[in-house]
C-alpha positions as CSV (number, residue, x, y, z in Angstrom):
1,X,119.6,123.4,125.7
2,X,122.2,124.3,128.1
3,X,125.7,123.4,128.5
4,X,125.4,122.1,132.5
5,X,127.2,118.5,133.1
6,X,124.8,115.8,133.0
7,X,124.7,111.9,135.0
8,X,122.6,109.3,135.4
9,X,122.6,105.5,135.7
10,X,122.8,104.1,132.2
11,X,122.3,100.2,133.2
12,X,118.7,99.0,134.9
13,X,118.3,99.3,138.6
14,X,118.7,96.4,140.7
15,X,121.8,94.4,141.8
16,X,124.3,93.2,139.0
17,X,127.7,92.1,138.7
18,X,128.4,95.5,137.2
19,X,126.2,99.0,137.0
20,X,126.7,101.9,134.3
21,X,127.0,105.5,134.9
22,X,126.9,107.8,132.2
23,X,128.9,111.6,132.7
24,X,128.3,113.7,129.5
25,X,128.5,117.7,129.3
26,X,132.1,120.2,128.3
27,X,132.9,119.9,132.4
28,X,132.9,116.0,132.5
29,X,136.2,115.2,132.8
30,X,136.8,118.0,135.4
31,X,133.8,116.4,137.5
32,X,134.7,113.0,137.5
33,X,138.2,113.8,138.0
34,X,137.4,115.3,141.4
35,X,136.7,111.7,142.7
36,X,139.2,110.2,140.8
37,X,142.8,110.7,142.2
38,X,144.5,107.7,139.9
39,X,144.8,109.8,136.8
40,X,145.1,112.9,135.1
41,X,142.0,112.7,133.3
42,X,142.5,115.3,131.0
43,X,146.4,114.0,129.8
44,X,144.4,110.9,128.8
45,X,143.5,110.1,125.2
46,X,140.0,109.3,124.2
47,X,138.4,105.8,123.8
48,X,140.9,104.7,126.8
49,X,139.9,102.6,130.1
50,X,141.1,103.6,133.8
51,X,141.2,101.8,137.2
52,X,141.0,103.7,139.9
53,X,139.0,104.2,143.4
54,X,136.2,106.6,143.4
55,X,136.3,108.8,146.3
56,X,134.4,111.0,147.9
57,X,136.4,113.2,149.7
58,X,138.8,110.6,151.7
59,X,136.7,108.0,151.6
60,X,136.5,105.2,149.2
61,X,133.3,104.4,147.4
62,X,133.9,101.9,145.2
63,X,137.2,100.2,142.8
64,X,135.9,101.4,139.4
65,X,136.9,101.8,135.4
66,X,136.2,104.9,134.0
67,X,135.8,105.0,130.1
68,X,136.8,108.4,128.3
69,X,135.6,109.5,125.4
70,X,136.4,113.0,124.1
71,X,134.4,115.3,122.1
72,X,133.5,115.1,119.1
73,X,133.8,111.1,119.7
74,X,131.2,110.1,122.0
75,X,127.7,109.3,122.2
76,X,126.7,112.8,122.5
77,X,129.5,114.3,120.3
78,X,130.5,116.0,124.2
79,X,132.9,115.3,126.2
80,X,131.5,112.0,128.1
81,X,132.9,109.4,130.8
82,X,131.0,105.9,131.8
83,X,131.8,104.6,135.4
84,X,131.6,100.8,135.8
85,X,131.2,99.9,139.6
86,X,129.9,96.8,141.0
87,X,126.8,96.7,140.7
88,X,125.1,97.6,144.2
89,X,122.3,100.1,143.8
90,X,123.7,101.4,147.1
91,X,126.9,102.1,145.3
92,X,125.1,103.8,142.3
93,X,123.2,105.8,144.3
94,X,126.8,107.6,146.5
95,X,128.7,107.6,143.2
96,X,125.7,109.8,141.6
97,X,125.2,111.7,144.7
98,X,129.2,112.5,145.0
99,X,129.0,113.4,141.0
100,X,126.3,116.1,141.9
101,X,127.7,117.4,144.6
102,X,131.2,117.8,142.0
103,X,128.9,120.0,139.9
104,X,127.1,117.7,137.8
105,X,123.3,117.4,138.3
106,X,121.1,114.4,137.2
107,X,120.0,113.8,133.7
108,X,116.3,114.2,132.2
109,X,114.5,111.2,130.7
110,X,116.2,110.6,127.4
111,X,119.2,113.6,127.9
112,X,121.5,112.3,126.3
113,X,120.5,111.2,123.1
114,X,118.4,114.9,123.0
115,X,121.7,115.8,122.9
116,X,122.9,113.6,120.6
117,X,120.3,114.9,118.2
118,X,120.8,118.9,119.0
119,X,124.5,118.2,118.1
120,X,124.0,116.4,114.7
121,X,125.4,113.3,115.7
122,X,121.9,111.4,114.9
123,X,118.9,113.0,113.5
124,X,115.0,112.0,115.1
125,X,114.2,109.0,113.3
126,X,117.5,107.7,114.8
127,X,117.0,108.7,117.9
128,X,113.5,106.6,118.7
129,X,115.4,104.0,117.1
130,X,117.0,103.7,119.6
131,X,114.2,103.4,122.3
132,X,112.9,101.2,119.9
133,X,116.2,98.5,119.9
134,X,116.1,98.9,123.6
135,X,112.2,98.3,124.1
136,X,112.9,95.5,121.1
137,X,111.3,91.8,122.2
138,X,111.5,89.9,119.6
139,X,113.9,89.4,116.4
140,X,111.6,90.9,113.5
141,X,111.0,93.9,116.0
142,X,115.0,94.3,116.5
143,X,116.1,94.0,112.8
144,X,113.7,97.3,112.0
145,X,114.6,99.3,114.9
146,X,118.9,98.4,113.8
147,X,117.5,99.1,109.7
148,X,116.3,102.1,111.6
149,X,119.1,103.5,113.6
150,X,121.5,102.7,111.0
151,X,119.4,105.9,108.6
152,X,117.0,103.5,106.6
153,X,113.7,105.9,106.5
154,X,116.3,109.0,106.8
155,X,117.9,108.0,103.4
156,X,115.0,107.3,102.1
157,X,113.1,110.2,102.7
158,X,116.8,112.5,102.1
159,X,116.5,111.1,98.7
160,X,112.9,112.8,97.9
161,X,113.6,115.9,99.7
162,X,116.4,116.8,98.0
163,X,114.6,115.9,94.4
164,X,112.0,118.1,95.5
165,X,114.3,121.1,97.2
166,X,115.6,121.7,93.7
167,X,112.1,122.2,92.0
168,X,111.5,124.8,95.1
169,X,114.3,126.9,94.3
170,X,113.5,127.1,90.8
171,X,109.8,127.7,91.9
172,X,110.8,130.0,94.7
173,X,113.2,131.5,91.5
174,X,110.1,132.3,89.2
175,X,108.6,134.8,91.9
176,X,111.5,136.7,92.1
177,X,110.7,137.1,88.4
178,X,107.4,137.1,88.0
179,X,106.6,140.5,86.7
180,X,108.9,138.5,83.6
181,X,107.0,135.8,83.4
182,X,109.5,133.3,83.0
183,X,109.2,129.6,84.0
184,X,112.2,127.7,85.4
185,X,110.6,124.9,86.9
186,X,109.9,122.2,84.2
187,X,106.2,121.5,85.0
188,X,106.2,118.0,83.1
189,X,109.7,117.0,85.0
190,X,108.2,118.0,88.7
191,X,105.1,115.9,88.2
192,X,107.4,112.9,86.8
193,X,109.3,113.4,90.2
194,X,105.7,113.7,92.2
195,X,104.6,110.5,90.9
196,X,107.9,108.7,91.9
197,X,107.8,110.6,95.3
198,X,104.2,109.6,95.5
199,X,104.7,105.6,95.1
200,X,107.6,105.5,97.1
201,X,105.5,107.3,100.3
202,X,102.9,104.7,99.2
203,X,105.0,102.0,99.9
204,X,106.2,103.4,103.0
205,X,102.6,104.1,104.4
206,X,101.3,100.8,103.2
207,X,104.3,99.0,105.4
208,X,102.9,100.2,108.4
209,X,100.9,97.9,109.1
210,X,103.4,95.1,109.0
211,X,105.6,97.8,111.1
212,X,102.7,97.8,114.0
213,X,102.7,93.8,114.0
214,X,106.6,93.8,114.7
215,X,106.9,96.7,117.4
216,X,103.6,96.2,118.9
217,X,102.6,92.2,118.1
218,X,100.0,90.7,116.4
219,X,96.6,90.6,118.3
220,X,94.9,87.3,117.9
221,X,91.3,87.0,119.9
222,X,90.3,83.4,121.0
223,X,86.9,83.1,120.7
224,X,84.0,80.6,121.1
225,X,81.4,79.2,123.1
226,X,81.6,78.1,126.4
227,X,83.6,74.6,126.9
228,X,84.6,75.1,122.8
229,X,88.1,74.8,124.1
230,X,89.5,78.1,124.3
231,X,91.8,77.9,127.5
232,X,92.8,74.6,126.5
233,X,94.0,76.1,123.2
234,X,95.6,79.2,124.9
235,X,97.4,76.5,127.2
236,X,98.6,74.3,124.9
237,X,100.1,77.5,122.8
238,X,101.5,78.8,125.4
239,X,103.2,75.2,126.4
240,X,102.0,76.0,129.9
241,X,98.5,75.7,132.7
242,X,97.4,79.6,132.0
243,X,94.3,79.5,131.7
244,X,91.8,77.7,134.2
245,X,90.4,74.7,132.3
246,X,87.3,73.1,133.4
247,X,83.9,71.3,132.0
248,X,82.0,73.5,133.9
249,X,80.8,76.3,131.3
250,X,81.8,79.9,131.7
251,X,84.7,79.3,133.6
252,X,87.0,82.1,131.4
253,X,85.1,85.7,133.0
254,X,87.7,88.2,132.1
255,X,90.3,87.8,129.2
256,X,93.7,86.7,129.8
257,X,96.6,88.1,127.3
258,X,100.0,86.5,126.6
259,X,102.5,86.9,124.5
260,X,103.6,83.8,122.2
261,X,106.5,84.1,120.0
262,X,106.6,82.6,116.5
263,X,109.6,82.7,113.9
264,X,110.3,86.3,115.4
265,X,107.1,87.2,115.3
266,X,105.3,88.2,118.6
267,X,101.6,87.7,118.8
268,X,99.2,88.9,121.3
269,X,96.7,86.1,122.6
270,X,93.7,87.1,124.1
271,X,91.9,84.4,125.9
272,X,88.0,85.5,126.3
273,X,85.1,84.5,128.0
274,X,82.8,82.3,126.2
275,X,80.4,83.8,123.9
276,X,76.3,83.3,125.3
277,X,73.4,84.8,126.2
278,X,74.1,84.7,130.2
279,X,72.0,85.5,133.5
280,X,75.0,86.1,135.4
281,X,76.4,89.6,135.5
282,X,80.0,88.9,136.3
283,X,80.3,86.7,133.1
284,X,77.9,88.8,131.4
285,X,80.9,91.4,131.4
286,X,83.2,88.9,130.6
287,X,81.3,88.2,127.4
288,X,81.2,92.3,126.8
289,X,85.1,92.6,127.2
290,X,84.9,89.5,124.4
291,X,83.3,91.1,121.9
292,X,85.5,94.4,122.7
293,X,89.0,92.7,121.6
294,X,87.4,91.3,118.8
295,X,86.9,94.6,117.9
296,X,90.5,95.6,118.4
297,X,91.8,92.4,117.4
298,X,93.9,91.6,114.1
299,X,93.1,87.9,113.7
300,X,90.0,86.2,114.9
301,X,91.0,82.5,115.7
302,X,86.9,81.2,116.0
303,X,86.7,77.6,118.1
304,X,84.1,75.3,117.1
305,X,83.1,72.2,118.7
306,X,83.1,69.6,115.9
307,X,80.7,67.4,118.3
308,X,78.3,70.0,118.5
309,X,74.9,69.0,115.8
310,X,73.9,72.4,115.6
311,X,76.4,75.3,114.4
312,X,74.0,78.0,114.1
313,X,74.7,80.4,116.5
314,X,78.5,79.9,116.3
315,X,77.6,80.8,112.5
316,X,75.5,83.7,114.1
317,X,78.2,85.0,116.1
318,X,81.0,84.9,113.6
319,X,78.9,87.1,110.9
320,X,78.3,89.6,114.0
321,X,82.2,89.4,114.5
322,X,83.0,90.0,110.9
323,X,85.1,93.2,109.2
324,X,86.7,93.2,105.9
325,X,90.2,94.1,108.0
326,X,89.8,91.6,110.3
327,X,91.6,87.7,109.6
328,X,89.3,85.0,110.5
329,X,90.5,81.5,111.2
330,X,87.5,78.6,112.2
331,X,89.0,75.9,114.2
332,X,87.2,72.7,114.7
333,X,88.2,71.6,118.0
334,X,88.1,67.9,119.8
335,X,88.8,66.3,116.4
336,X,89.9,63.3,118.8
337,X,86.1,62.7,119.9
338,X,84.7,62.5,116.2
339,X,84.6,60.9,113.1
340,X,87.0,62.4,109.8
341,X,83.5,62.4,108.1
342,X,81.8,64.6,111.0
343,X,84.3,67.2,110.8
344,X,84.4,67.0,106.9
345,X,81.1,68.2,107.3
346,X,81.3,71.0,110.3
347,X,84.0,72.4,107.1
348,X,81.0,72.4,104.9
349,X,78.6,74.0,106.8
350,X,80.9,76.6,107.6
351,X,81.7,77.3,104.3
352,X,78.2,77.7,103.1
353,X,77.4,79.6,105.3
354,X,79.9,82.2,105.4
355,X,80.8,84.2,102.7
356,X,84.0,85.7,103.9
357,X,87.5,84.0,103.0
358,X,88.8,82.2,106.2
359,X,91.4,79.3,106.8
360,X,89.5,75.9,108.6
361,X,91.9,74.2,110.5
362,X,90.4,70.9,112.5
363,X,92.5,70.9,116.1
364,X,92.8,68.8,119.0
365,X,94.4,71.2,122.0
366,X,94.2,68.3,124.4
367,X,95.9,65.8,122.0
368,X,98.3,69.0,120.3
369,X,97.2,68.1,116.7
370,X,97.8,70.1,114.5
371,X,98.4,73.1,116.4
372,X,101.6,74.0,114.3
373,X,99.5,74.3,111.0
374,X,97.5,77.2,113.4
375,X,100.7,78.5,114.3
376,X,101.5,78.5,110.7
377,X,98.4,80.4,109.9
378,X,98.9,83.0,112.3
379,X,102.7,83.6,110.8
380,X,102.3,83.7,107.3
381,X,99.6,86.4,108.2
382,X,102.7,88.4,109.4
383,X,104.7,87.7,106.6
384,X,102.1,88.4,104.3
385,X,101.7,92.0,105.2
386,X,105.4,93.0,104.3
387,X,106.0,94.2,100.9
388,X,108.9,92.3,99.9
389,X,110.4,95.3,97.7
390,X,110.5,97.5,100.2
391,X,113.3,97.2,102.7
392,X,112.0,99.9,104.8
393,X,109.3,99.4,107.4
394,X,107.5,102.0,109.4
395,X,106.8,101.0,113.1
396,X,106.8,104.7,114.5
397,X,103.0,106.4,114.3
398,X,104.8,109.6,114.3
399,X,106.9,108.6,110.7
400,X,103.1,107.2,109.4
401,X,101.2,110.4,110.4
402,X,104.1,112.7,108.9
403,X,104.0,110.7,105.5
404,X,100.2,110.3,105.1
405,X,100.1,114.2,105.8
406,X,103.0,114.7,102.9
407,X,101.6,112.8,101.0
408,X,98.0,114.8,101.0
409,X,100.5,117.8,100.4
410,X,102.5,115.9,97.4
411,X,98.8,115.4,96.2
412,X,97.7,119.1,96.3
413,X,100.8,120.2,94.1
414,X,100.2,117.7,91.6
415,X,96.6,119.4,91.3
416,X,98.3,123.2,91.4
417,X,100.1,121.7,88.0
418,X,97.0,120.0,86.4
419,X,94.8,123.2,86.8
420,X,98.4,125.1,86.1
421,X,97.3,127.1,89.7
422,X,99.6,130.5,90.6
423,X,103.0,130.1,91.1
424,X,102.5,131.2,94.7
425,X,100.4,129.0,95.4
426,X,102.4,126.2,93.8
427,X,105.4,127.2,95.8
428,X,103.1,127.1,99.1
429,X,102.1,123.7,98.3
430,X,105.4,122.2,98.0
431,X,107.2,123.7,100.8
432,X,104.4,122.0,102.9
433,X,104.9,118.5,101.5
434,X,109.1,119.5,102.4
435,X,107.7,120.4,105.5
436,X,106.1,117.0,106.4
437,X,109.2,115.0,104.9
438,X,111.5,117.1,107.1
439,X,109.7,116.5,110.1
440,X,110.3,112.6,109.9
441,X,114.4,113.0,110.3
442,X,113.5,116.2,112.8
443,X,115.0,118.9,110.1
444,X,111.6,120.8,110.9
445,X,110.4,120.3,114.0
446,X,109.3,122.0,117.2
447,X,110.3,121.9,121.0
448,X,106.5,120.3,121.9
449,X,107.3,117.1,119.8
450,X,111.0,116.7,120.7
451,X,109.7,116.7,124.7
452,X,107.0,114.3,123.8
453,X,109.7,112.0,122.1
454,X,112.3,111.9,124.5
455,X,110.4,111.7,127.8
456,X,109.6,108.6,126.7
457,X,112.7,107.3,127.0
458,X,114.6,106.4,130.4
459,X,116.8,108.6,132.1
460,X,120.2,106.8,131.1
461,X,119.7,107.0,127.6
C-alpha cells in the first residue's frame, strides 16, 4: 500500500442537513489546508473542531467544520481530517473535486479501514465488523457485529493460538535436536490443550448457524394449497395488504419475500404459490419456485384448511417437503369457520400421520387469532439455536470456513500423537491448524482475500 492522500464521502449520497468527507494519508493536513485559509492546520492540536470557508481558489464553496485528528489518533492511525458541509451532493461533489485537484485522489471501496488494518490499529475480524454494524438491521444482528468489533472471536481465538505457539516452539526445538533424540514437547500436555482447543472451535462452529439467522434472517416458507390462506397470513404478519388476496385459487404465481422483525430477530417470509397439480404454465412455475424455497428455507410454516374433509394430499406434500434440518410448523387455518372438535381432529390426523416433530398451531389470519403464538414459534426457533455458554457468535462464512479447516488440522495432530507419527510431521501439522487460526484475525493472510473483503465495503469507510 502506498502512502498517497486519500478522500471520499463518508456519509450516504443524497441531500442531508449535513454530508461527511473523510481526508486520511501523511499529506492531509497540507491538502485540506490549501482550501482552508481560517487556520494554521498544522499549529492545531488533534481531536479539535474548525470553522472556516472552503475555498477553491477565490471562490467560496461551502461554510464548513473540519475535524483533525493526528497520527497515531485517528481512524486509520494517519493523519486524517473530516469535512462537515451542508449536505448538497452538489457541494460534496466541488469539495472532493477541489481536494483532488490539492493532491489528494479518491479513495477505493473500503480504504480506509484497509488501512486501518495494514497499520495495526484493528486486525480482520474487526475490520468486517465493521461492515457488518453498518449493514446491521436489526438489534440481535447489531449486538454481534459491536461483540465483534470490540475483539470477541480475536480474543478468543488469541487465547488458543498462543497455547498452541508454545507447543510449536518446543516441537520446532526437538528438530533442531533430533539427531539427540530429546523430547521437549510434553505429548500428554499438547493433547490436554488439543482437546480444550478442539471444544472450544466446536462451540464456535456450532454457533454459526444462529450467527447466519442474525446477519442474514431467518427464512420461513409459507406454504399450502391454493385458497389455504397463505397471503392472508403473510398480510396479517406483515400488519399490511402485501399480498393479493382473493377466493379465486392460484392467485399467488410467483413468491413474494418480506422482512418481519420479531424481538430483534429478522425473519424472511416467503409467500408462495399454492401447491397443485396445475394445467397452467405460468402458475405451474409459480408452484416450481414453491417447492425451491422450501428447499432453501429454514422453517416450513404448512397452512391447512381446517374445513377441508380430506387432508391427504396436504399430508402428501408435507412428507415430500420434509428434511431432518428443516422446522416444520402445521397451521390450521379459518378456525373461525369450524367447530373446536373439527380442528381437534385435523391435529390428530396430522399427527398420525406424520412422524416428524412439528408444532400445530390452529390460526385465524382473517380474525388475527392466535397469530402471536406463531410468532412465538418462529422466535424461540432463533433463540433456540444460540448456545447460551458461549458469548461468541460466528456470522462471517469466512471465520466458519477458517475454523472448520483448523479444526480438521487440530484433528490430524491429535492422530500424529496417537500413532506417536515423526516429529516433522507433527510440527507440519500444527503450524497448519496455527495457520487457519491466524487467518481469522488476518495474522496470516494474502492480498487475494484482503481485496475480496474490502471491496465489499463502500468507498467512505
Amino acid at each position: 500500500m502506498n502512502n498517497d492522500t486519500i478522500c471520499a464521502l463518508a456519509t450516504a449520497n443524497g441531500i442531508g442537513a449535513l454530508g461527511i468527507i473523510r481526508v486520511s494519508g501523511n499529506e492531509a493536513l497540507f491538502v485540506v489546508q490549501k482550501s482552508f485559509p481560517a487556520k494554521k492546520l498544522e499549529k492545531q492540536k488533534s481531536h479539535t473542531i474548525h470553522y472556516g470557508y472552503f475555498m477553491d481558489e477565490e471562490e467560496a464553496i461551502d461554510e464548513v467544520m473540519l475535524s483533525i485528528f493526528l497520527a497515531p489518533k485517528s481512524f486509520t492511525t494517519e493523519n486524517s481530517v473530516e469535512i462537515a458541509f451542508h449536505g448538497s451532493p452538489h457541494i460534496g461533489k466541488r469539495i472532493l473535486e477541489t481536494l483532488t485537484k490539492n493532491g489528494a485522489r479518491m479513495a477505493k471501496a473500503g480504504e480506509f479501514t484497509l488501512r486501518a488494518f495494514i497499520n495495526g490499529r484493528i486486525d480482520l475480524s474487526q475490520a468486517e465488523a465493521i461492515a457488518d454494524v453498518i449493514a446491521s438491521e436489526n438489534e440481535a444482528s447489531r449486538k454481534v457485529a459491536i461483540n465483534q468489533l470490540k475483539g470477541g472471536i480475536t480474543n478468543e481465538i488469541s487465547i488458543l493460538r498462543t497455547d498452541l505457539l508454545n507447543f510449536v516452539s518446543l516441537i520446532e526445538l526437538e528438530l533442531d535436536f533430533a539427531e539427540e533424540d530429546v523430547e521437549f514437547a510434553d505429548r500428554s500436555a499438547l493433547s490436554g490443550l488439543l482437546d480444550k482447543i478442539e471444544l472450544k472451535l466446536n462451540s464456535l462452529i456450532e454457533s454459526f448457524q444462529y450467527g447466519n439467522a442474525i446477519k442474514n434472517g431467518t427464512a420461513v416458507a409459507i406454504i399450502g394449497k391454493p385458497n389455504a390462506g397463505k397471503s392472508t397470513l403473510l398480510n396479517s404478519l406483515l400488519k399490511e395488504e402485501r399480498a393479493i388476496v382473493s377466493n379465486i385459487a392460484g392467485t399467488t404465481r410467483d413468491t413474494i419475500e418480506e422482512i418481519l422483525h420479531i424481538k430483534g430477530h429478522a425473519f424472511r417470509l416467503i409467500d408462495t404459490a399454492g401447491l397443485r397439480d396445475t394445467v397452467d404454465e405460468i402458475e405451474a412455475i409459480g408452484v416450481k419456485k414453491a417447492k425451491e424455497k422450501v428447499e432453501n428455507a429454514n422453517i416450513l410454516v404448512y397452512l391447512a384448511d381446517a374445513a377441508t374433509e380430506d387432508f391427504s394430499e396436504d399430508i402428501e406434500m408435507i412428507q415430500s417437503l420434509l428434511r431432518e434440518d428443516l422446522k416444520l410448523i402445521i397451521c390450521a387455518t379459518k378456525i373461525d369457520e369450524v367447530t373446536p372438535t373439527k380442528y381437534e381432529t385435523v391435529e390428530t390426523i396430522f399427527r398420525n400421520a406424520i412422524s416428524n416433530e412439528f408444532d400445530f398451531i390452529k390460526i385465524s389470519a382473517v380474525e388475527n387469532q392466535n397469530i402471536q403464538d406463531l410468532k412465538n414459534e418462529l422466535s424461540s426457533y432463533v433463540e433456540q439455536l444460540k448456545a447460551s455458554e458461549n458469548n461468541v457468535v460466528i456470522t462471517n462464512q469466512r471465520h466458519y470456513e477458517a475454523l472448520q479447516k483448523s479444526l480438521q488440522a487440530v484433528d490430524k495432530v491429535k492422530e500424529a500423537i496417537s500413532f506417536q507419527i515423526s516429529t516433522e510431521l507433527l510440527a507440519y501439522e500444527l503450524r497448519n491448524a496455527l495457520e487457519h487460526l491466524g487467518e481469522i484475525s488476518g495474522e496470516v493472510t494474502n492480498d487475494e482475500v484482503l481485496g475480496n473483503i474490502f471491496s465489499k465495503f463502500c468507498i467512505g469507510k
